[in-house]
Biopython code that builds the backbone (N, CA, C, O; Angstrom):
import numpy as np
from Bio.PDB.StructureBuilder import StructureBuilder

atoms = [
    (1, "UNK", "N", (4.996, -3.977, 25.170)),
    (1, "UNK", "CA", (4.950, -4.588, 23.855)),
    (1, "UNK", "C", (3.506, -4.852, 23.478)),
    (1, "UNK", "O", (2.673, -5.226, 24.304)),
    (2, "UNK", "N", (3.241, -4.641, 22.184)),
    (2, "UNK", "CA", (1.403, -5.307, 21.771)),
    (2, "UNK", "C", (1.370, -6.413, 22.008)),
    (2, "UNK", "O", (2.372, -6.908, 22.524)),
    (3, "UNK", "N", (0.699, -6.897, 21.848)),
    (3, "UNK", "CA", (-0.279, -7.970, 22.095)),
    (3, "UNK", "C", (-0.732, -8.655, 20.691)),
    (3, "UNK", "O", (-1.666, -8.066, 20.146)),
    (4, "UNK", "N", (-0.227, -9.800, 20.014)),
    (4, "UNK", "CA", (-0.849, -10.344, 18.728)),
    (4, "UNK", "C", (-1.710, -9.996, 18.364)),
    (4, "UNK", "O", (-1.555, -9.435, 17.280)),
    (5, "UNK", "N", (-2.749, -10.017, 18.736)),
    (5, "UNK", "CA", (-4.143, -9.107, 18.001)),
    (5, "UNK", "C", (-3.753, -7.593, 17.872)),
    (5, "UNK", "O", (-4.658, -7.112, 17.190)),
    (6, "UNK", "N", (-3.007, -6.766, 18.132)),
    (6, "UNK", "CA", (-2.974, -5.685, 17.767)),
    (6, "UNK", "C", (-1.627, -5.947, 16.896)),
    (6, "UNK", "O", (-1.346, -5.073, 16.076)),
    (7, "UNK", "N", (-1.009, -6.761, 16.972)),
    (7, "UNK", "CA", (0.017, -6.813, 15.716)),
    (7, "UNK", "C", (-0.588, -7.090, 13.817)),
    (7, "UNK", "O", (-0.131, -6.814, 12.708)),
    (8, "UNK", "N", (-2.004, -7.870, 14.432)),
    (8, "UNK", "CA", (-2.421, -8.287, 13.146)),
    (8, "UNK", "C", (-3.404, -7.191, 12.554)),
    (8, "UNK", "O", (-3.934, -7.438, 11.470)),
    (9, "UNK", "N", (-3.689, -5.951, 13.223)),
    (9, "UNK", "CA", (-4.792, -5.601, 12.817)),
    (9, "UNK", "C", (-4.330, -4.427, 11.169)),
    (9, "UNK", "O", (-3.180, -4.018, 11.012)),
    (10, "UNK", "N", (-5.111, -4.200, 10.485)),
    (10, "UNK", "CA", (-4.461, -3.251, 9.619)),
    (10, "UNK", "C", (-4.030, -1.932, 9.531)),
    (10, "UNK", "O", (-4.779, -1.009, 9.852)),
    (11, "UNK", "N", (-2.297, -1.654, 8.915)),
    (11, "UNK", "CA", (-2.202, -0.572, 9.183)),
    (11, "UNK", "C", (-3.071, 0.309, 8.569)),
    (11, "UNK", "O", (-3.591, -0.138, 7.547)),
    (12, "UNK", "N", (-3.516, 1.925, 9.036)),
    (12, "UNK", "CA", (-4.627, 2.539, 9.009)),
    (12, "UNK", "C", (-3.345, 3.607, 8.309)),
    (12, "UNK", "O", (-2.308, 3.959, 8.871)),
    (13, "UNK", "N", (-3.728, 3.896, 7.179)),
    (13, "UNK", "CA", (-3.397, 5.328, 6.591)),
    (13, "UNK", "C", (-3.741, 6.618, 7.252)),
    (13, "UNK", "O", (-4.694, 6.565, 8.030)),
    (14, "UNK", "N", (-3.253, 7.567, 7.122)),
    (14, "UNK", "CA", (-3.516, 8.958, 8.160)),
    (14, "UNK", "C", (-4.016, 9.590, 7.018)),
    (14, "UNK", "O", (-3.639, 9.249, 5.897)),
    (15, "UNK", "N", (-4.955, 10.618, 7.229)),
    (15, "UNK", "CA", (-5.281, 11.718, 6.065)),
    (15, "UNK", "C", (-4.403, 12.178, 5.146)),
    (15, "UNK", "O", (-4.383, 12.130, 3.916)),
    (16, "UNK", "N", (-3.451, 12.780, 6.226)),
    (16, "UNK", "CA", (-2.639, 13.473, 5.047)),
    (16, "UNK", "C", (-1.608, 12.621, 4.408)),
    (16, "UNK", "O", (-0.637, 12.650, 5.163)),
    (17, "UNK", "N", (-1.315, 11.766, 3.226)),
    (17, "UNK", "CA", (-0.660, 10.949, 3.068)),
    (17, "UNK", "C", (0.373, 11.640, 1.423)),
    (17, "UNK", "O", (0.838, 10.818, 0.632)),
    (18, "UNK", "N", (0.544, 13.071, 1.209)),
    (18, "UNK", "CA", (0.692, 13.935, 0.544)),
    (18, "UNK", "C", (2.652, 13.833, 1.141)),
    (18, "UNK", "O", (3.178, 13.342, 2.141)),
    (19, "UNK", "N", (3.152, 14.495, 0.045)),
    (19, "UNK", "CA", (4.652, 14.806, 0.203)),
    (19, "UNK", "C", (5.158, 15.376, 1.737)),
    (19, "UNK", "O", (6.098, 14.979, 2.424)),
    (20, "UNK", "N", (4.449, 16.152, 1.925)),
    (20, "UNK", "CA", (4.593, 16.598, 3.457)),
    (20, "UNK", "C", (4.751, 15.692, 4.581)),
    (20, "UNK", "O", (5.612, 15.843, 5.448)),
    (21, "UNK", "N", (3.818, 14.651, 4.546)),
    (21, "UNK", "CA", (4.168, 14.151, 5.376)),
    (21, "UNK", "C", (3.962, 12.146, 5.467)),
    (21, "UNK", "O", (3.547, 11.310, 6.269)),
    (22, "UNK", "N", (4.694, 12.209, 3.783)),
    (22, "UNK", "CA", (4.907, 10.804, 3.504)),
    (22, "UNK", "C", (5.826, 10.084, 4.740)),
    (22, "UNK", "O", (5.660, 9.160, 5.537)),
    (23, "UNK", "N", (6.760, 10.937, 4.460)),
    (23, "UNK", "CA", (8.241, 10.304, 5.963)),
    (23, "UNK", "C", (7.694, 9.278, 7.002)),
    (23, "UNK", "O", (8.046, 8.100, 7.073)),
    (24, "UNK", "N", (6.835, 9.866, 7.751)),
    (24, "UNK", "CA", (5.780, 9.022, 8.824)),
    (24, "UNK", "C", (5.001, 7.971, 8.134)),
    (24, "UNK", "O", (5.233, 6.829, 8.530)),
    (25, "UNK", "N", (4.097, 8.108, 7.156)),
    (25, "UNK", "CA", (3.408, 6.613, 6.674)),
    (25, "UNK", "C", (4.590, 5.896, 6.138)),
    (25, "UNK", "O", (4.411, 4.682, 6.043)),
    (26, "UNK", "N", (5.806, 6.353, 5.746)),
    (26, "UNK", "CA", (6.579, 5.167, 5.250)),
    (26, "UNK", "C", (7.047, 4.603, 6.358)),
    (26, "UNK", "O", (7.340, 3.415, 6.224)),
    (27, "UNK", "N", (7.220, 5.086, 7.448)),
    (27, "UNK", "CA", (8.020, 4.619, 8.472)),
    (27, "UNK", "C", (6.699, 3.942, 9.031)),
    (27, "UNK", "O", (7.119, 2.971, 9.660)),
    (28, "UNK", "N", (5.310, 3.960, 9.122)),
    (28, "UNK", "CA", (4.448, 3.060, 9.640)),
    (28, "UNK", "C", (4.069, 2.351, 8.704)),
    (28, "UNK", "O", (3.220, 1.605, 9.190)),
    (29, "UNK", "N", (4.219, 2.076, 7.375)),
    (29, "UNK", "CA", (4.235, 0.926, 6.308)),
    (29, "UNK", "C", (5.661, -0.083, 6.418)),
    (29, "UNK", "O", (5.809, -1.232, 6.001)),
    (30, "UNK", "N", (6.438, 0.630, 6.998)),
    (30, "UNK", "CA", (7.992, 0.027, 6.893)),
    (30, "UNK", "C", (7.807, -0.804, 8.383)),
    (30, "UNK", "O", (8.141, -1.986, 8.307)),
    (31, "UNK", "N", (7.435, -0.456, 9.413)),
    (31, "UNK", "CA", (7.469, -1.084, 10.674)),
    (31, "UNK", "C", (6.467, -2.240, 10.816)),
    (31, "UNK", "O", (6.805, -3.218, 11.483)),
    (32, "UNK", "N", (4.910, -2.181, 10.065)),
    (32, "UNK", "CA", (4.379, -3.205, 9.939)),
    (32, "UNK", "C", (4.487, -4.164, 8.939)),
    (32, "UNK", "O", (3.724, -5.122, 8.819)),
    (33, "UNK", "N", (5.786, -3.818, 7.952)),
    (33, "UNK", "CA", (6.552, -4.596, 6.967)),
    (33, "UNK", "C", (7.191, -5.619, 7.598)),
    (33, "UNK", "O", (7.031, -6.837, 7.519)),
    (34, "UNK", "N", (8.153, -4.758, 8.416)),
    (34, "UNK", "CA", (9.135, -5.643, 9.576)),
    (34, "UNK", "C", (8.994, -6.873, 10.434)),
    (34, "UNK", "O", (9.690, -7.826, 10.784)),
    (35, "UNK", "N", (7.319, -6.242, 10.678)),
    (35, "UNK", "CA", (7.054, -7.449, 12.395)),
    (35, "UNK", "C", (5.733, -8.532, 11.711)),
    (35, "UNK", "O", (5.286, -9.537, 12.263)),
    (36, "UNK", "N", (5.398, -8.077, 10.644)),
    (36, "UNK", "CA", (4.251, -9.080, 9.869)),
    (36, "UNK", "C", (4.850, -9.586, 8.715)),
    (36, "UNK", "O", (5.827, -9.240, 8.053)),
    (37, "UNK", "N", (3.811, -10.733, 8.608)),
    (37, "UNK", "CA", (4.476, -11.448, 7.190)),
    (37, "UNK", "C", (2.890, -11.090, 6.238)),
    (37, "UNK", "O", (2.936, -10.979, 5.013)),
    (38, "UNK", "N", (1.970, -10.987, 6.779)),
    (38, "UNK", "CA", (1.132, -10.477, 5.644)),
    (38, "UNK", "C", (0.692, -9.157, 6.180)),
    (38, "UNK", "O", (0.317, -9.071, 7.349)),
    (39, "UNK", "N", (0.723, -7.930, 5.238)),
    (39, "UNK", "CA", (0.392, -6.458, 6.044)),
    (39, "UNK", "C", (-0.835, -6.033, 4.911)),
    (39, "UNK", "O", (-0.807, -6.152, 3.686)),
    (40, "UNK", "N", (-1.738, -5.582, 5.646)),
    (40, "UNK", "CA", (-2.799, -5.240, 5.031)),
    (40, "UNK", "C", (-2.919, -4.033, 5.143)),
    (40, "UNK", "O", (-3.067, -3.661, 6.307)),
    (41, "UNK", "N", (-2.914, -2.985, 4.115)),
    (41, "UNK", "CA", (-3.461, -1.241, 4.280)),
    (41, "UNK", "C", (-4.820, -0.822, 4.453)),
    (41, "UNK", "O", (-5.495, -1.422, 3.617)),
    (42, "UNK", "N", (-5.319, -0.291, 4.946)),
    (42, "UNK", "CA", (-6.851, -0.044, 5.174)),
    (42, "UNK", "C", (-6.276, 1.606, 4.414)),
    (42, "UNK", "O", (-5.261, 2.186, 4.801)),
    (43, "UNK", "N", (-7.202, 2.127, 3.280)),
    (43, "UNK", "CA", (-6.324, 3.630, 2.885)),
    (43, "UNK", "C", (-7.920, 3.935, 2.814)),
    (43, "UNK", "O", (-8.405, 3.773, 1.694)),
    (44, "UNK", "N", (-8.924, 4.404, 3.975)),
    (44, "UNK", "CA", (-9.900, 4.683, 3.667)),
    (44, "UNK", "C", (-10.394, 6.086, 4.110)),
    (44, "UNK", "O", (-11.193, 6.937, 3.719)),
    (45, "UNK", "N", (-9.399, 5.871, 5.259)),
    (45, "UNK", "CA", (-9.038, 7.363, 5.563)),
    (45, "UNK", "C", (-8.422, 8.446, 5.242)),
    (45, "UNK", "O", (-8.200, 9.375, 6.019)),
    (46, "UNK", "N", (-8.032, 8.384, 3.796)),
    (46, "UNK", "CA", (-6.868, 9.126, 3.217)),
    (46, "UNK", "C", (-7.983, 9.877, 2.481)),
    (46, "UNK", "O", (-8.949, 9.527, 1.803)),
    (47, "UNK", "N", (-7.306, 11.413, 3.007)),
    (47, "UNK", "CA", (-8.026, 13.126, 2.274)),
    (47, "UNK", "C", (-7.394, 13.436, 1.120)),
    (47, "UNK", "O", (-7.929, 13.867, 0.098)),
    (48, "UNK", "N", (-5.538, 13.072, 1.410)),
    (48, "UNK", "CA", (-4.823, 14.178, 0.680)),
    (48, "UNK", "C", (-4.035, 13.760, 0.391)),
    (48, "UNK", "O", (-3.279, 13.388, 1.288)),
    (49, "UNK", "N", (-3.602, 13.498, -1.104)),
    (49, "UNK", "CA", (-2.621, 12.176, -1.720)),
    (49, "UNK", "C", (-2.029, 13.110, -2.501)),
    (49, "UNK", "O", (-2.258, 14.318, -2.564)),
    (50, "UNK", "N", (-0.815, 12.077, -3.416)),
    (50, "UNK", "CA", (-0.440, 12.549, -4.379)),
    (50, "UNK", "C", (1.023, 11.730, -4.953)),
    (50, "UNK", "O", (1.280, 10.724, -4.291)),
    (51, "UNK", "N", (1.631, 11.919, -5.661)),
    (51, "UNK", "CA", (2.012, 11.007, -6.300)),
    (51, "UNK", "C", (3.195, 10.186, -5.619)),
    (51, "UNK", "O", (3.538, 9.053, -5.956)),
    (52, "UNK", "N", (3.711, 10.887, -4.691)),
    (52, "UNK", "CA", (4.301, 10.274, -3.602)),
    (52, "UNK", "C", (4.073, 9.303, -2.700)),
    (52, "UNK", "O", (4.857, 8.591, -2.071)),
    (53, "UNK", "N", (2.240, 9.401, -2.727)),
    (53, "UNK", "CA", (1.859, 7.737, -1.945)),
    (53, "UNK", "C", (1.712, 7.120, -2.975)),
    (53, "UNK", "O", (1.672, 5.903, -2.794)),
    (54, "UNK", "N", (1.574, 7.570, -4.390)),
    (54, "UNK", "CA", (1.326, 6.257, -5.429)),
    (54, "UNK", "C", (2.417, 5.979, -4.997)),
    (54, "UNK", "O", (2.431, 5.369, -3.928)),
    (55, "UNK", "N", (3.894, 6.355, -5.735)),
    (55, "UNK", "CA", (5.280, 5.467, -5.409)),
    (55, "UNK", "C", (5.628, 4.714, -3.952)),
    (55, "UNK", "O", (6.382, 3.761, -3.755)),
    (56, "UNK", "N", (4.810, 5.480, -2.993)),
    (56, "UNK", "CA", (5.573, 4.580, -1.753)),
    (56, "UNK", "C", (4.553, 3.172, -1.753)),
    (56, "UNK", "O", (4.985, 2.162, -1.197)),
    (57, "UNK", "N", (3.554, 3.156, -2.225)),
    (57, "UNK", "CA", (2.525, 2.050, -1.962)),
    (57, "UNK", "C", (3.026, 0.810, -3.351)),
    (57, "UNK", "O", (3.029, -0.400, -3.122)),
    (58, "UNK", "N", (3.369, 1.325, -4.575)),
    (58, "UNK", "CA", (3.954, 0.450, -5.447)),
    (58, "UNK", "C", (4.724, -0.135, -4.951)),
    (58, "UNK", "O", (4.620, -1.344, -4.746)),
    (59, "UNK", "N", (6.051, 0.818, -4.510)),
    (59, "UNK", "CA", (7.509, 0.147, -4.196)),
    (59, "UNK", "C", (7.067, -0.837, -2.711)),
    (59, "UNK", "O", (7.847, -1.770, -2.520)),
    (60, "UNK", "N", (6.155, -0.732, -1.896)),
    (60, "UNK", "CA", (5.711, -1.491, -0.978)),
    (60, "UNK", "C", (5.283, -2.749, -2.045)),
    (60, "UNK", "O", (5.704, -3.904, -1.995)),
    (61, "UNK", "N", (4.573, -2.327, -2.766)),
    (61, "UNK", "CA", (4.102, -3.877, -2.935)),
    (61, "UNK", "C", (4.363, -4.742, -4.120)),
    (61, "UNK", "O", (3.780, -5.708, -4.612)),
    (62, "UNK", "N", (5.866, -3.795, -4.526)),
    (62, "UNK", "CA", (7.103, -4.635, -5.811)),
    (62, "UNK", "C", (7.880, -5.690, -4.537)),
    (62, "UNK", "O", (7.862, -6.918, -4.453)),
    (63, "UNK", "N", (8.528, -4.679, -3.648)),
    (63, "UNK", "CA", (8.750, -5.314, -1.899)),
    (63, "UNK", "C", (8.398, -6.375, -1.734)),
    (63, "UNK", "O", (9.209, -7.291, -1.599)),
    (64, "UNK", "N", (7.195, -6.547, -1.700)),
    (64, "UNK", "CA", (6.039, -7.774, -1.344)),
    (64, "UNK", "C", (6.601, -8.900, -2.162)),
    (64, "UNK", "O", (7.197, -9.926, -1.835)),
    (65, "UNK", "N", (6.239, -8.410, -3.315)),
    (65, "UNK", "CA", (6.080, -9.510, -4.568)),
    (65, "UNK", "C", (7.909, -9.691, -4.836)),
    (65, "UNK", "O", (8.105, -10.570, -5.676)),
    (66, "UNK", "N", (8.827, -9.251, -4.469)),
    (66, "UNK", "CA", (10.253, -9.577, -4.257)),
    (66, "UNK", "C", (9.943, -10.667, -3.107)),
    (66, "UNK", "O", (9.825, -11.832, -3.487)),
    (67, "UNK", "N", (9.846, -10.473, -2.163)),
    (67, "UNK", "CA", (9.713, -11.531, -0.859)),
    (67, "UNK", "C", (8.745, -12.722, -0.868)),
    (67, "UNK", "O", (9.043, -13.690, -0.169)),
    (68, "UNK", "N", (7.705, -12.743, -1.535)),
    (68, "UNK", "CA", (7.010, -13.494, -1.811)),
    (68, "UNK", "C", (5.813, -13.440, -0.551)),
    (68, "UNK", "O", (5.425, -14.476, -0.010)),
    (69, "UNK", "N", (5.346, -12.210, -0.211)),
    (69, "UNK", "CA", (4.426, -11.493, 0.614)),
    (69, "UNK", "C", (3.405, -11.130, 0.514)),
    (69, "UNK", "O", (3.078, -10.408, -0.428)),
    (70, "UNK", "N", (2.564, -11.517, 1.459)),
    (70, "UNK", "CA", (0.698, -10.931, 0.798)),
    (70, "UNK", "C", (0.996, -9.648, 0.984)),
    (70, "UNK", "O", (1.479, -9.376, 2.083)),
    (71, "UNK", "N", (0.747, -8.208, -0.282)),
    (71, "UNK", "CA", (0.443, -7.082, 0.808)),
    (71, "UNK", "C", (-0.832, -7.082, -0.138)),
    (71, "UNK", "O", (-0.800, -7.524, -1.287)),
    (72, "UNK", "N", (-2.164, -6.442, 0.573)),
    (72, "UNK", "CA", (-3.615, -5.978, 0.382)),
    (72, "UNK", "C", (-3.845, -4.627, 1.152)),
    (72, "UNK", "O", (-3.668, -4.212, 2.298)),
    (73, "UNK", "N", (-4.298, -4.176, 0.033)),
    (73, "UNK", "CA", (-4.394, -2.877, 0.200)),
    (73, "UNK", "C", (-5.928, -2.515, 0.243)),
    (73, "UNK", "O", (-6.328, -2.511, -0.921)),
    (74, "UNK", "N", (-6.766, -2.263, 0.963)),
    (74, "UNK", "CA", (-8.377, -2.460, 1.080)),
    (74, "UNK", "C", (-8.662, -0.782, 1.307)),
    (74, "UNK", "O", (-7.806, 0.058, 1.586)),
    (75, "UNK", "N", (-10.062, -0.566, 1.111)),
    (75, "UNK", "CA", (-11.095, 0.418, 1.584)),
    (75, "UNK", "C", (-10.432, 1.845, 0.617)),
    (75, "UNK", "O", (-10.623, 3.031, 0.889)),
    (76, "UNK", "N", (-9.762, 1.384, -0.354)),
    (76, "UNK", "CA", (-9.332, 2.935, -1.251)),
    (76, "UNK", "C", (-10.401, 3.959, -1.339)),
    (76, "UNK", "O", (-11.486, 3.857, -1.911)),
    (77, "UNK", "N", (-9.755, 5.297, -0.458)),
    (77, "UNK", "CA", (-10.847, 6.336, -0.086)),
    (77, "UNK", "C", (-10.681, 6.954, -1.893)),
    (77, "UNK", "O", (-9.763, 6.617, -2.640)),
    (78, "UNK", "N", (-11.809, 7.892, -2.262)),
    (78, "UNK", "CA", (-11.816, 8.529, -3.499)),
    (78, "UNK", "C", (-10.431, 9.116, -3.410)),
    (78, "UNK", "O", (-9.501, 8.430, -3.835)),
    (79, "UNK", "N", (-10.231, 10.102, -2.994)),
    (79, "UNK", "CA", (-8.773, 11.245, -2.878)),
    (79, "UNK", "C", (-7.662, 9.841, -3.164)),
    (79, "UNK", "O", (-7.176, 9.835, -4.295)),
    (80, "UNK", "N", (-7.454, 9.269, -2.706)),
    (80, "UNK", "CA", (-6.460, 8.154, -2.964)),
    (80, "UNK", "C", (-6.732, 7.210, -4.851)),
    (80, "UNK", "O", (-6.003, 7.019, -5.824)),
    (81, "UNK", "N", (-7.712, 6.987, -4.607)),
    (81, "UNK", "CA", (-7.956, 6.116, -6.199)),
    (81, "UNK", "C", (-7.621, 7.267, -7.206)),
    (81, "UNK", "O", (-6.689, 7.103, -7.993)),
    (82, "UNK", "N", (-8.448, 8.589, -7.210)),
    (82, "UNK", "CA", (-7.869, 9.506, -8.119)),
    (82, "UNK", "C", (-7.019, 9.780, -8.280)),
    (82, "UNK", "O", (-6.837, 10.254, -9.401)),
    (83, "UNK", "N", (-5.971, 9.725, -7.458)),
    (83, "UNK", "CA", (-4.811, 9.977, -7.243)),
    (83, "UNK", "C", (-4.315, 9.039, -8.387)),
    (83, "UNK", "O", (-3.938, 9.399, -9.502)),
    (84, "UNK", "N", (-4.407, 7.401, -7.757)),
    (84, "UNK", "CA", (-4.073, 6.508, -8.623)),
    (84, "UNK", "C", (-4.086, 6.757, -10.441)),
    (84, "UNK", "O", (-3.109, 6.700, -11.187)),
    (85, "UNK", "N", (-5.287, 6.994, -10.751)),
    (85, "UNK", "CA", (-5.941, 7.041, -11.645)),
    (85, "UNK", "C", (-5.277, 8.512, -12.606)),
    (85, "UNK", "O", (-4.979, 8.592, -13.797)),
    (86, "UNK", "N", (-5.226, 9.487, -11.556)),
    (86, "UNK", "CA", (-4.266, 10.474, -12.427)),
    (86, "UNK", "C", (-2.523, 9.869, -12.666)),
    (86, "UNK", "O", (-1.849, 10.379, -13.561)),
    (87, "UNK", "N", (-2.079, 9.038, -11.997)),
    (87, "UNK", "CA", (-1.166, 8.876, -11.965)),
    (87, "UNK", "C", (-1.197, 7.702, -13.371)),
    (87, "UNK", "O", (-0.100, 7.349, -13.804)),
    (88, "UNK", "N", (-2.433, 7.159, -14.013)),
    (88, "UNK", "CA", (-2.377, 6.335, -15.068)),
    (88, "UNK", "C", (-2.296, 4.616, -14.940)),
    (88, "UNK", "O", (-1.924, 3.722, -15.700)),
    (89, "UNK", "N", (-2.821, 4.666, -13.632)),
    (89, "UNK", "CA", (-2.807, 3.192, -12.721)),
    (89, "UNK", "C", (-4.666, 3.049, -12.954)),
    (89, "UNK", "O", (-5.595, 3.765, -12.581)),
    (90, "UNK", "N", (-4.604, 1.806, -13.722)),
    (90, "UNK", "CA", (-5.997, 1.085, -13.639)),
    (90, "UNK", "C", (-6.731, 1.025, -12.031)),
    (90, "UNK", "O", (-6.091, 0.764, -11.012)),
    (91, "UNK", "N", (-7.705, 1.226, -12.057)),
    (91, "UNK", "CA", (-8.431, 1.056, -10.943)),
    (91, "UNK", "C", (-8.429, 0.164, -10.099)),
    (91, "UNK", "O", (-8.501, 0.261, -8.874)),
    (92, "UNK", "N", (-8.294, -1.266, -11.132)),
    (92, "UNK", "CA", (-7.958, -2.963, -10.357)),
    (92, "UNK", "C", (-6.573, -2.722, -10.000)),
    (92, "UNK", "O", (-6.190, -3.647, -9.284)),
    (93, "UNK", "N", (-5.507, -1.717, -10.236)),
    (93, "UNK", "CA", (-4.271, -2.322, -9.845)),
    (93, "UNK", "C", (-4.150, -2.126, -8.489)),
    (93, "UNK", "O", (-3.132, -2.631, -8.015)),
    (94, "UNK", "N", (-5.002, -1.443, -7.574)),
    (94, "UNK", "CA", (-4.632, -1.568, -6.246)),
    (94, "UNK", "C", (-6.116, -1.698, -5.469)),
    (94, "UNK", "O", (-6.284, -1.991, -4.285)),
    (95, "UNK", "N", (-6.899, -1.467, -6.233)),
    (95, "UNK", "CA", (-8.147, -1.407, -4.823)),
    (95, "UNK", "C", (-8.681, -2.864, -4.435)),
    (95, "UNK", "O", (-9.145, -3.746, -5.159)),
    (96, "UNK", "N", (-8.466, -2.828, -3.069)),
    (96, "UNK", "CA", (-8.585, -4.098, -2.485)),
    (96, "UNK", "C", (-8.436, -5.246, -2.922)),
    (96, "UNK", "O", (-9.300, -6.074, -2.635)),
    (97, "UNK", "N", (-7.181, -5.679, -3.828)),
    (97, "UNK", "CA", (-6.699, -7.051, -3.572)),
    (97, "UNK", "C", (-5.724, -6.986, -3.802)),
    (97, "UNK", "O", (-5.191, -5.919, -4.105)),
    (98, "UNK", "N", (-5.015, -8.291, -3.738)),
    (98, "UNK", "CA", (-3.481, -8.619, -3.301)),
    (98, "UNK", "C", (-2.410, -8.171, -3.999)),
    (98, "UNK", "O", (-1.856, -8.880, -4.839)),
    (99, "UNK", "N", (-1.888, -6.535, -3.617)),
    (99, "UNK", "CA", (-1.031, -6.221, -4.988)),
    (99, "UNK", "C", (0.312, -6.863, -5.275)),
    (99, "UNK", "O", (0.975, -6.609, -6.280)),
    (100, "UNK", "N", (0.570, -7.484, -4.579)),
    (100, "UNK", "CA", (2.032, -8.497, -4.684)),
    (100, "UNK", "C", (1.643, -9.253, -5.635)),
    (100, "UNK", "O", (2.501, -9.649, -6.424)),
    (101, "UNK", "N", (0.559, -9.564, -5.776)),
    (101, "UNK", "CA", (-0.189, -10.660, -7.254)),
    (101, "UNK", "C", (-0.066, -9.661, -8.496)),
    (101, "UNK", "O", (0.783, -9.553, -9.382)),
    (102, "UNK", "N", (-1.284, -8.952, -8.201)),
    (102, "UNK", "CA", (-1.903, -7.869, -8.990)),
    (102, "UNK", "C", (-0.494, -7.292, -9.415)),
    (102, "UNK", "O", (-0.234, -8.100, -10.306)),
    (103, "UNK", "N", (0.541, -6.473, -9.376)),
    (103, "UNK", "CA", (1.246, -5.207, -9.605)),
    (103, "UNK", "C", (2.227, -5.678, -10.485)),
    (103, "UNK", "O", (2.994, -4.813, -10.907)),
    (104, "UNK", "N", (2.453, -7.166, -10.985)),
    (104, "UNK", "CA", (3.789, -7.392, -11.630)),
    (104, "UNK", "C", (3.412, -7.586, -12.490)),
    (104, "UNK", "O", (2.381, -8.162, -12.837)),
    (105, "UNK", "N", (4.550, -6.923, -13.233)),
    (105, "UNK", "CA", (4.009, -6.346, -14.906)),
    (105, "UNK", "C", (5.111, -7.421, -15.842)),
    (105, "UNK", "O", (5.518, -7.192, -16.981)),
    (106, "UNK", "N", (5.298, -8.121, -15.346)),
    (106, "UNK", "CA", (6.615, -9.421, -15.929)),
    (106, "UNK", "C", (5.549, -10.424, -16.655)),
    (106, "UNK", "O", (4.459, -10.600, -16.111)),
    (107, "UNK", "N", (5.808, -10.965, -17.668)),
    (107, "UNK", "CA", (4.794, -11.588, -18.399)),
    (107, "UNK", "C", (5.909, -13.297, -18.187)),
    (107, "UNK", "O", (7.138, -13.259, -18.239)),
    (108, "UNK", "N", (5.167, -14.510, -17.979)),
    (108, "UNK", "CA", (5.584, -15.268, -17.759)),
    (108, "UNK", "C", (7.604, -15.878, -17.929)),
    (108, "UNK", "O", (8.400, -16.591, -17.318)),
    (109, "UNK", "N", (7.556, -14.885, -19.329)),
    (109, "UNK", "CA", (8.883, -15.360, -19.880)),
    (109, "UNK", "C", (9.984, -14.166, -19.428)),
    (109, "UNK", "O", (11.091, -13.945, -19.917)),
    (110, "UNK", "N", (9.309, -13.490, -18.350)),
    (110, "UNK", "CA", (10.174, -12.456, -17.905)),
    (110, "UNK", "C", (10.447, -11.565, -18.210)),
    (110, "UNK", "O", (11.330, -11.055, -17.520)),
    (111, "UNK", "N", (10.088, -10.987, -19.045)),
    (111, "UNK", "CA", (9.971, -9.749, -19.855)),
    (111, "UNK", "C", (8.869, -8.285, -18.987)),
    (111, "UNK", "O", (8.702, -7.212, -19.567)),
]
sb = StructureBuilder()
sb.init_structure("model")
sb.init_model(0)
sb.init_chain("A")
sb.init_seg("    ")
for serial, (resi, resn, name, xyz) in enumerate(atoms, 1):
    if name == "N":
        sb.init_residue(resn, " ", resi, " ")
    sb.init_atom(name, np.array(xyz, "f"), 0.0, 1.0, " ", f" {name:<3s}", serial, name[0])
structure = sb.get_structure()
């Protein structure tokens, strides 16, 4: 079993974070979902995106903001922000801070 300090450290995005081989980062975004109460993404290592990590990283951190969960998403490599950015996502909506804050688009009266 880890060891607390390696439970807390951040999960690390893999290069290829593209349709091919989303399956695996969801299942290592989903497992450090499980065993942490605040999960932090480090996506600095990411080559090769596309609109499939935009949706899995939103629905992670609608997730969040359902549960009432820090998720932070830090170190957005270029290939990843463009990604964002083609996808029509402001620049502040995910690079490095708390998108469980940041991502909800509900205006006080719920709408």
């Amino acid at each position: 079993m880890d060891n607390a300090e390696d439970l807390k450290r951040p999960v690390q995005l893999p290069a290829d974070c593209s349709i091919g081989a989303i399956r695996g980062v969801y299942e290592m975004v989903r497992d450090a979902f499980r065993r942490e109460s605040r999960v932090e993404i480090d996506c600095s290592g990411v080559d090769k995106a596309d609109v499939t990590s935009v949706q899995l990283l939103l629905s992670t951190a609608k997730t969040a903001t359902l549960e009432g969960r820090p998720l932070v998403l830090t170190a957005l490599s270029p290939s990843l922000r463009t990604t964002f950015e083609r996808a029509g996502l402001p620049d502040e909506t995910m690079g490095g801070q708390s998108v469980s804050q940041q991502n909800n688009p509900q205006h006080s009266d719920g709408t």
